[in-house]
Backbone bond lengths (Angstrom), bond angles and torsions (degrees), N, CA, C in turn:
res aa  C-N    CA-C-N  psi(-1)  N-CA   C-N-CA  omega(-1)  CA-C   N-CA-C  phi
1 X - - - 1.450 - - 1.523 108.94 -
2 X 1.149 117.16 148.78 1.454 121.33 -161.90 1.549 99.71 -119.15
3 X 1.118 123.08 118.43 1.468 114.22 175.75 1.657 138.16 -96.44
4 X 1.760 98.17 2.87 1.652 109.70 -170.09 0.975 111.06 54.12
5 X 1.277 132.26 -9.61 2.040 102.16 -178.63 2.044 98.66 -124.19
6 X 0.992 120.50 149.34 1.464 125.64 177.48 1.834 97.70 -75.34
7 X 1.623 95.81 149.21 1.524 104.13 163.88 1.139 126.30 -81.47
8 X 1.256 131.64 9.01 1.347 142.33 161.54 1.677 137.67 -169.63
9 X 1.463 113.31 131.34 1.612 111.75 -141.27 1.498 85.36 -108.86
10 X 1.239 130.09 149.31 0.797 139.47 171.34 1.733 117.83 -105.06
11 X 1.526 96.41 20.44 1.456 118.56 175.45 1.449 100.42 -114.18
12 X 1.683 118.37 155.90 1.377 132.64 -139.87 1.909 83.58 -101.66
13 X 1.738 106.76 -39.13 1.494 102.33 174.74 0.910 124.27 -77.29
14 X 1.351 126.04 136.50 1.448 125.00 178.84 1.747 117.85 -60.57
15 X 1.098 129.94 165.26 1.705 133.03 157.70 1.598 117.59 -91.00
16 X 1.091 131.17 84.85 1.632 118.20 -162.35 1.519 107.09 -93.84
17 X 1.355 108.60 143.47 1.762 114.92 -168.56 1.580 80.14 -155.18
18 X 1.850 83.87 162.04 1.289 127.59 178.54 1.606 110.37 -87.09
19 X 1.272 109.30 133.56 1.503 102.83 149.80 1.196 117.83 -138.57
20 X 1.903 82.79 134.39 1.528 110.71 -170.03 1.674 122.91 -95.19
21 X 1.307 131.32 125.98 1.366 128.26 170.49 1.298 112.36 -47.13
22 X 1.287 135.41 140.03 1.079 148.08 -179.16 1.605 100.16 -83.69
23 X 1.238 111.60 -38.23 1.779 121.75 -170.16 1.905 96.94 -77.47
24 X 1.185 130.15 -17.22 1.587 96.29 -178.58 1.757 87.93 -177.79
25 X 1.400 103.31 51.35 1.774 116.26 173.05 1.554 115.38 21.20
26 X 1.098 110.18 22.64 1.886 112.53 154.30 1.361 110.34 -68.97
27 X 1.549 94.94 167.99 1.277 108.96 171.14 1.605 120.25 -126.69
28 X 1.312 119.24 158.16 1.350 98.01 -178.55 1.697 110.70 -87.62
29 X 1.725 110.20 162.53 1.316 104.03 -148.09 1.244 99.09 -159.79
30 X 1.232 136.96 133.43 1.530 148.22 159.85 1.534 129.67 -32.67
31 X 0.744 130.39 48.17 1.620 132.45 -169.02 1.522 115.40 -8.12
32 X 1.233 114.42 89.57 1.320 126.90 -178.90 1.777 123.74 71.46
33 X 1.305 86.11 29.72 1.796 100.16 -176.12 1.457 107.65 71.51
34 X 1.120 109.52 -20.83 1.784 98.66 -179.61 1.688 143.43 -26.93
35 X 1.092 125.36 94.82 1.280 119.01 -147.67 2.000 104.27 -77.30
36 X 1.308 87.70 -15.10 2.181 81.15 -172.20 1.536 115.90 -70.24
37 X 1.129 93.78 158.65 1.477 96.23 174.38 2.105 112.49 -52.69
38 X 1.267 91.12 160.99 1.582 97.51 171.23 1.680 108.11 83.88
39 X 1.083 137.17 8.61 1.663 134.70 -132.51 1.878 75.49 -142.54
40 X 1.737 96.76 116.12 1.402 131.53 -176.00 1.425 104.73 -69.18
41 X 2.072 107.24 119.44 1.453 112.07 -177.73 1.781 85.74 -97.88
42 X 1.928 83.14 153.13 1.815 95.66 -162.18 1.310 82.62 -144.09
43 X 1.930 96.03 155.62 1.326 106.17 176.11 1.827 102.35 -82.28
44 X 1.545 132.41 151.51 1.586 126.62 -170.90 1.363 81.24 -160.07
45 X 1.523 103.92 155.30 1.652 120.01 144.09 1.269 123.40 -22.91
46 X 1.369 131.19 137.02 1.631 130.49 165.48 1.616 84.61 -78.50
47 X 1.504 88.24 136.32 1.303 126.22 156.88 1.825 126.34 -68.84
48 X 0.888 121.01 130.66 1.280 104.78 -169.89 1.296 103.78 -126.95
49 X 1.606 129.96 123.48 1.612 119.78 -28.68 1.296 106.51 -38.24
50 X 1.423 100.97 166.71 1.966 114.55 173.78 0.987 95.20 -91.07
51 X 1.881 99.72 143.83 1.562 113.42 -161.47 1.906 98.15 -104.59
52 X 1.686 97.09 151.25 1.877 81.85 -169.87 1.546 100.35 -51.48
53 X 1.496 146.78 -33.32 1.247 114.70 177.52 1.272 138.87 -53.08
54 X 1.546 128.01 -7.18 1.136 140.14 178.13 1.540 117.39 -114.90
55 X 1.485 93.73 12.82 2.118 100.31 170.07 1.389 94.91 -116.52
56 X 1.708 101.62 147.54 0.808 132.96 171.51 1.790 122.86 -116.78
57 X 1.503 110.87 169.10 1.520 92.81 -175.19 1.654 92.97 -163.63
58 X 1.543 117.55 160.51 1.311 115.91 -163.30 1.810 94.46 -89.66
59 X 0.653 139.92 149.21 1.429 123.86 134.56 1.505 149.45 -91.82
60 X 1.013 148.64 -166.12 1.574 119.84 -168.72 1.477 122.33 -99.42
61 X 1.602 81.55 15.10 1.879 84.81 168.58 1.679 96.49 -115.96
62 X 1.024 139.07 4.30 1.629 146.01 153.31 1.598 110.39 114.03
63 X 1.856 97.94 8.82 1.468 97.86 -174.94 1.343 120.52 -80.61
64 X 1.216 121.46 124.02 1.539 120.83 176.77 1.728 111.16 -55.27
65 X 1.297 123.93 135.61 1.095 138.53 -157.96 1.646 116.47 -144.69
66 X 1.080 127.30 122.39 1.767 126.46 166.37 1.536 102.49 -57.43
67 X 1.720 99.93 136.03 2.016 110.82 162.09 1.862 77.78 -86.56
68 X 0.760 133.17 69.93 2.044 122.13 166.07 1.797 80.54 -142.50
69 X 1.146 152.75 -19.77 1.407 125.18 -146.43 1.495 92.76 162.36
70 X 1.661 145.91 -6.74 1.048 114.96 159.54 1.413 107.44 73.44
71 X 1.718 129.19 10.64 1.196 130.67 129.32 1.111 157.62 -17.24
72 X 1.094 153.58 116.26 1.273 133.70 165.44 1.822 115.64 -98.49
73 X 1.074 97.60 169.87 2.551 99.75 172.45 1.630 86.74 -81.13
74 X 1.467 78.72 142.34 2.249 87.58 151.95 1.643 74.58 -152.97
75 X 1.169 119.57 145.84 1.824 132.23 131.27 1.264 105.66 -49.38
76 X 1.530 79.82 141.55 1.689 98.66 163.81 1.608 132.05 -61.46
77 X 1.716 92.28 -29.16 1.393 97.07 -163.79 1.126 99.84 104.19
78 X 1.189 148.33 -28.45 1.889 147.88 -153.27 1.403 108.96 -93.45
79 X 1.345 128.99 126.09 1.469 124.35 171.00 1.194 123.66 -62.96
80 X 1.672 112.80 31.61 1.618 111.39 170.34 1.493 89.64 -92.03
81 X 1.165 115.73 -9.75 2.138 117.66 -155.66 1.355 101.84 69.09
82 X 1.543 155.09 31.43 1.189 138.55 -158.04 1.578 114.13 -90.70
83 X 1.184 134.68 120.23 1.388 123.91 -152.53 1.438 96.16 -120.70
84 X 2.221 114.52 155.01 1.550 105.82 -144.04 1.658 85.36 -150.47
85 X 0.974 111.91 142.13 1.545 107.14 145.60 1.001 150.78 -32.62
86 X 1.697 135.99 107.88 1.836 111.09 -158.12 1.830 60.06 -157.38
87 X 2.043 87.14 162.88 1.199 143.68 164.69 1.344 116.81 -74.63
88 X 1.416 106.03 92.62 1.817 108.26 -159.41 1.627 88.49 -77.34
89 X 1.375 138.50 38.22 1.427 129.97 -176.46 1.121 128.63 -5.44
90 X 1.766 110.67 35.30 2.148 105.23 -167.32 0.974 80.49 -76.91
């Protein structure tokens, strides 16, 4: 799988992109813009413009991260698969 963007920029700005489901052209998305930790990322409509809850950006350790809060995904652990905002503390 080819992803177009490098895992690490040696530029101070980030590159922010969307990612889109292949299964039903959503994107993933912040559950109601909510910036705190714990606050459920969902697949939604692209926004047009894309709203910072639905950009994403690498950071320089290659972790995918929200421009909404500087987030990172962790699972819950829960057999819904429901995935949340957390403080990747690298």
């Amino acid at each position: 799988m080819t992803s177009g963007f490098s895992a690490y920029t040696h530029t101070s700005t980030p590159k922010y992109f969307l990612i889109r489901s292949k299964m039903n052209g959503k994107v993933l998305d912040i559950q109601g813009a909510k910036a705190n930790t714990g606050t459920p990322v969902v697949t939604w409509p692209r926004k047009n413009p894309p709203a910072n809850n639905q950009l994403w950006y690498l950071d320089q350790d290659g972790i995918i991260k929200s421009k909404l809060n500087n987030l990172a995904f962790k699972n819950n652990g829960r057999s819904d698969r429901r995935i949340t905002g957390w403080d990747a503390g690298i």
